[in-house]
Phi, psi and omega in degrees: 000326190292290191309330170295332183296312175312291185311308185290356205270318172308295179289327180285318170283002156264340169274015150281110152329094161279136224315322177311317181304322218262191229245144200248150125002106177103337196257154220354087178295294187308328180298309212274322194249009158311297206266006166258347161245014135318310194287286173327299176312335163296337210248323183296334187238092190322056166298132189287126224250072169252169196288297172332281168281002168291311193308306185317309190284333157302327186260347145329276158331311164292005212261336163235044143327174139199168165052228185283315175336273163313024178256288164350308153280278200346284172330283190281008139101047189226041196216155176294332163269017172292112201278338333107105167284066177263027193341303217252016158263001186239299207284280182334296189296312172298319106023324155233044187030016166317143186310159187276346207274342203259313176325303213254358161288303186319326168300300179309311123341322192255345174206103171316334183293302175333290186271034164246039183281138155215136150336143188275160160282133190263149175253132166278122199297328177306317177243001168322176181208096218272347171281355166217044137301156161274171188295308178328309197272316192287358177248349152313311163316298188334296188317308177299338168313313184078048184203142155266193174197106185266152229021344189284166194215343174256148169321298186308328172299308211269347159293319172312297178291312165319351178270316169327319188269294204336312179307331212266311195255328189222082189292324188275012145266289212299303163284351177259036167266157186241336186311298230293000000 
């Protein structure tokens, strides 16, 4: 009987995660919160949470992917040019609704990388001061947009055009600026 108390006591603790595994505040922001509103959209449109249709629905989603997200399907193989498949390391464990934060430690093993994607810092269009952006940030924005500046070629161009814009992709900046 002892020896059974021993043994169970022995297997929960090798089948406890240990505190180094789990996932620290913060660390793969992008995986956990990619694949938590990957996850919600399934239960919102009642995709049947089989390895199939998750997978499907994943290289859907990635495919208007943008920015690190779509770095992210790269990684786990859901982008057409992905060299590496680990499709069915994200659709299995969801399939059986595992946490996404449980999800994207297991990625993280298998590609270290996955969780060192972070989010870019977003800037506020409301109180920015778009004359001392880099050129780099003003054309990111575009990029977020889903917009180019085709001729521009001066700093002024690409402000002009982000003022342009502005009403269209960020209306609740575009009013509370006083510049413009």
């Amino acid at each position: 009987m002892l020896y059974l108390i021993g043994f169970s006591v022995a297997l929960a603790l090798v089948l406890m995660p240990s505190s180094s595994e789990s996932l620290k505040e913060g660390e793969c922001e992008v995986c956990v919160s990619f694949l938590g509103k990957f996850y919600q959209s399934l239960k919102d449109n009642d995709i049947k949470f089989t390895n199939d249709a998750i997978e499907n629905a994943l290289v859907k989603t990635c495919k208007e992917a943008k920015g690190k997200e779509n770095r992210l399907c790269y990684y786990i193989g859901a982008t057409s040019d992905a060299a590496t498949k680990i499709i069915n390391e994200v659709s299995k464990p969801l399939s059986y609704h595992v946490p996404v934060e449980k999800i994207c430690e297991k990625l993280k093993k298998k590609d270290g990388q996955i969780c060192e994607l972070k989010y870019d810092k977003q800037v506020d269009l409301s109180t920015v001061d778009l004359k001392k952006l880099k050129v780099k940030d003003l054309k990111k924005i575009l990029d977020e947009w889903g917009e180019s500046c085709k001729g521009c070629v001066e700093k002024s161009d690409f402000i002009r055009k982000i003022n342009e814009l502005m009403p269209k992709y960020a209306p609740s900046a575009a009013k509370a600026r006083t510049d413009l």
